[in-house]
C-alpha positions, 0 to 999 in steps of 0.5 A, a space after each residue: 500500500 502506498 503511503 505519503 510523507 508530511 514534509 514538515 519544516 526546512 525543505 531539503 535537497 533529499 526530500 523529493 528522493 524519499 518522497 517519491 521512493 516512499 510512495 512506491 512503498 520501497 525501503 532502501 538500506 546503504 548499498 542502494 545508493 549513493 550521494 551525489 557529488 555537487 560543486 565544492 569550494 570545502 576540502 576535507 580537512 575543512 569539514 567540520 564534523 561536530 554535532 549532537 548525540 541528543 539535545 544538550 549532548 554536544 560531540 566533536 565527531 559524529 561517532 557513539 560505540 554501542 552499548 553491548 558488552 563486547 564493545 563498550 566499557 569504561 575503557 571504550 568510553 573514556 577513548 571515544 570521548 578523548 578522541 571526540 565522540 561518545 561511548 555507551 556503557 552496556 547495561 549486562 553490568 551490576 548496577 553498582 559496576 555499570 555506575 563504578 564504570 561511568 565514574 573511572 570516566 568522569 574522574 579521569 580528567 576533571 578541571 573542576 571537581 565538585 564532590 573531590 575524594 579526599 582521603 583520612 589523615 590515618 590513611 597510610 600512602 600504601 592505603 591512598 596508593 591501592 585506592 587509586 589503583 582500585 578506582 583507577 584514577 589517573 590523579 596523584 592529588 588528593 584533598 586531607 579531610 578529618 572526620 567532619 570533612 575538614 579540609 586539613 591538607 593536601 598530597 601530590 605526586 611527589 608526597 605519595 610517589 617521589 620522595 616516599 621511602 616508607 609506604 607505611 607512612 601516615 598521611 598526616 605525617 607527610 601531607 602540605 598544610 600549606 592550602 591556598 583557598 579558591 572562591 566559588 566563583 573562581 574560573 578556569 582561568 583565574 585558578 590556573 594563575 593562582 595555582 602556577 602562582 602558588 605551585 600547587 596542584 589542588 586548588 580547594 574552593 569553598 563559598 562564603 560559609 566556608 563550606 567545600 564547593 569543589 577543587 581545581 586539578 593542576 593537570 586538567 586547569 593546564 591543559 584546557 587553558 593552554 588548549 591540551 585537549 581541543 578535540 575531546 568531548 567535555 561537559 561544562 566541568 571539563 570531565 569527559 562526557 558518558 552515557 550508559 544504557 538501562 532497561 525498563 525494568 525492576 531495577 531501572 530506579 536503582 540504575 538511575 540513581 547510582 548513574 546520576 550519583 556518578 555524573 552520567 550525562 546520557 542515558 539510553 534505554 536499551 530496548 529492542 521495540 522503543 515505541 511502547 507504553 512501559 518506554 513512554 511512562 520510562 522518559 516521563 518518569 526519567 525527565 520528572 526526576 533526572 531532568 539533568 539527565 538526557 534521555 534517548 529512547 532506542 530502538 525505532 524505525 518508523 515517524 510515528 514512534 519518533 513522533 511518540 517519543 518526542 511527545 513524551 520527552 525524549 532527548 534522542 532517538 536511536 534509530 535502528 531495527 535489525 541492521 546490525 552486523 550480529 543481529 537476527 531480528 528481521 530474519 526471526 521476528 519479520 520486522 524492521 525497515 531497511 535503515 536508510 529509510 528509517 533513518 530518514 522518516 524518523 528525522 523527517 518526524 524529528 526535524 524542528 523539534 532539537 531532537 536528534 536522531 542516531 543512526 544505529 547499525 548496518 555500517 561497513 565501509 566509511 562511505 556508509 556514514 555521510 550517507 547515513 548523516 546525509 539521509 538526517 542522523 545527526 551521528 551514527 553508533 557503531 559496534 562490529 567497527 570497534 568491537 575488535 579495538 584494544 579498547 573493547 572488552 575481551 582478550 585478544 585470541 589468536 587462531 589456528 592460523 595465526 590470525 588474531 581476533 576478538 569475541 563479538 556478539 549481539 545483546 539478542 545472541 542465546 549466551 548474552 540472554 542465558 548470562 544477563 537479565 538485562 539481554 533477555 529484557 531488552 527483548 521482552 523474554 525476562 520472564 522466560 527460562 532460560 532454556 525457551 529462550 528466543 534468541 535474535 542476534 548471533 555471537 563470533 570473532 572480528 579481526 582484532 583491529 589494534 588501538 581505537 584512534 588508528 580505527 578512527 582515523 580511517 572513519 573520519 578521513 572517510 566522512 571527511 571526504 564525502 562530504 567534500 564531495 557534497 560540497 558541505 562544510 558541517 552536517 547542517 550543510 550536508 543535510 541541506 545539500 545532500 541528495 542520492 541516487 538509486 543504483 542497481 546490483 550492477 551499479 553496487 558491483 562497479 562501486 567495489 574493485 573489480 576485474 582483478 585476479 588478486 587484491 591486496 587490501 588497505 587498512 580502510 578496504 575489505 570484502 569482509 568489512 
């Protein structure tokens, strides 16, 4: 049956495209077309790629790693938003380890810290030194409070590490009483003169009633004052921006609770069919409670569930049913729109309201994601790409052959739903035993691919060029300018190499992409 598409708000280039492909009830996914290229007076290295993962989440790439257990944990997080983007921290976690996770992201770099750990004066510098190990924290400097939450000292790298000849020794037999005091309306700028003044490393700041408002750290004031860190993603702090995922389920109020306690910035609800009463009644609940939080509701494929969930107060739409390398869904339930197609009605349901739609899965080449960004995602999530990264959870096993690969499978597969609650909620079979158990994702090996940025370089250079080819020098350009072809089979065979009796590939190119 044909349907029609209501163009609401800014018309674009692409609309004419859709509108034409819908009517003939045609769903298209990447390998059905292609940008068009148009006069460009924008190089690559002149685009800029920043946009929004959701309302008041800002990124400097357009890249989120997908919140599945063989891709994003903390260590995933922290690299994707050093390199600009954003990581999701999967929800097969206990709920107290999920919100540990966020908070090894957040205190890894801070320029100012509102609720500062500070240790005991009783404290000997073997004790601070295993806590620093035991929470990860890559700061040497740490607040000396008393029982009452005094500030009595401080201790640096120097106190614990240097000139430490016997670990056993107590803190308060070492630690500077020495403090120089910040205000609460201290900036960025005036703590980073007092403190290169003063040579301190922490600057302790309290209010009028000398109550503790927070510190600034040496390290992080440095660094963003003399422009160390351009290309991360930082919230208004200076701490790295994360999100994690949560179900809907008995303990989400829990989950919420911790993750919000441990500075989360986003939260996705992790759901395989987004458009539901319980996920509505979840948002609502989420932005009458946590309205510091942004909310993404996940996952969907048609106007009307963006619609729905915009309406009830969704802060982004992860747009995304089945096209996952792992995933089974339209092959064992029969559902799902192709996700070019879904990814532009969902935008086209969203455009005008500031809420911005990710584009979840179905990515193999570079090449997919300007045409991913190009049919209205503001940015695309990714799991298969960094599955085999360093950063991803997993050992790296090596093969018969010598080849060296890493564990990836789908939240639907049949071991994650038998390990974790969490899986066998996303797909609505909590209540079932484990052994009635329908599985819709699958579980194997990627390529073992090395560090995250080396993956990274690869997919921005290739976005990067496409949209050179648009002519657009940001991502409201290419949405404004973009338009497709359709090809054919033959078209899609042309586009790959051909013809040859052997290929050697790149490091950006392969057949099993």
């Amino acid at each position: 049956m044909k349907t029609d598409i209501k163009l609401t708000g800014e018309k674009r280039k692409c609309d004419v495209f859709f509108k034409k492909l819908n009517r003939t009830g045609l769903a298209i996914s990447f390998n059905d077309i292609r940008l068009k290229t148009g006069y460009s007076e924008i190089l690559p290295g002149e685009v800029n790629l920043r946009t929004k993962f959701s309302r008041n989440i800002p990124l400097i790439i357009p890249f989120a790693s997908a919140p599945m257990d063989t891709v994003t944990e903390y260590k995933m997080a922290r690299t994707m938003a050093m390199q600009g983007g954003i990581g999701i921290i999967h929800k097969n976690l206990a709920p107290k380890i999920q919100a540990s996770q966020v908070g090894k992201v957040k205190h890894y770099l801070n320029a100012f810290i509102p609720d500062p750990i500070g240790v005991s004066p009783d404290y000997t510098i073997e004790q601070v030194l295993n806590l620093r190990t035991e929470k990860d924290y890559k700061f040497y400097s740490f607040l000396v409070t008393d029982s009452t939450g005094k500030v009595v000292g401080l201790i640096s790298h120097s106190d614990l590490v240097t000139f430490c000849a016997n670990p056993q020794e107590k803190i308060a037999d070492i630690m500077s009483t020495d403090i120089i005091r910040g205000h609460e309306n201290t900036t960025v700028r005036s703590a980073y003169e007092v403190m290169q003044k003063s040579r301190k490393k922490i600057l302790p700041v309290f209010n009028n009633d000398n109550s503790l408002k927070g510190i600034y750290t040496w390290a992080d004031v440095q660094r963003i004052v003399e422009r160390r860190s351009e290309d991360y993603n930082l919230d208004c702090n200076g701490r790295l921006i994360v999100g994690a995922a949560i179900g809907i389920g008995v303990d989400m109020e829990e989950r919420l609770n911790l993750l919000n306690a441990s500075g989360v910035d986003v939260v996705i609800f992790d759901t395989a069919h987004g458009d539901t009463k319980s996920m509505i009644n979840a948002i609502k609940f989420c932005k009458k409670n946590y309205p510091q939080i942004d909310i993404v509701a996940s996952n969907i494929t048609e106007a009307a569930s963006a619609k729905n969930l915009i309406k009830a107060g969704a802060d982004g739409l992860r747009v995304g049913q089945g096209p996952g390398s792992i995933c089974t869904t339209r092959i064992v339930a029969g559902i799902g729109c192709p996700q070019i197609t879904a990814i532009y009605n969902c935008a086209l349901a969203a455009r005008g309201s500031g809420v911005p739609v990710i584009g979840d899965g179905g990515i193999e080449y570079s090449g997919d994601i300007p045409i991913a960004l190009a049919a209205g995602a503001s940015s695309v999530m990714l799991g298969s790409r960094f599955a085999g990264t360093t950063e991803a959870p997993g050992d790296i096993i090596y093969l018969d052959n010598g080849k060296a690969v890493k564990k990836y499978r789908g939240m639907g597969s049949l071991s994650a739903m038998r390990e974790n609650k969490a899986s066998r909620e996303r797909y609505g079979q909590d209540e079932k035993s484990t052994d009635k158990l329908v599985p819709e994702g699958v579980e194997g090996t990627v390529s073992y691919k090395g560090d995250l940025s080396t993956v990274l370089v690869q997919l921005i250079g290739g976005t990067r060029d496409g949209f050179g080819y648009v002519g657009a020098k940001n991502i409201n350009e290419l949405h404004k300018k973009s338009d497709f072809h359709l090809i054919s089979g033959s078209g899609l065979k042309e586009s790959h190499p051909h013809g040859l009796t052997t290929m050697e590939e790149t490091v950006n190119y392969s057949k099993n992409s």
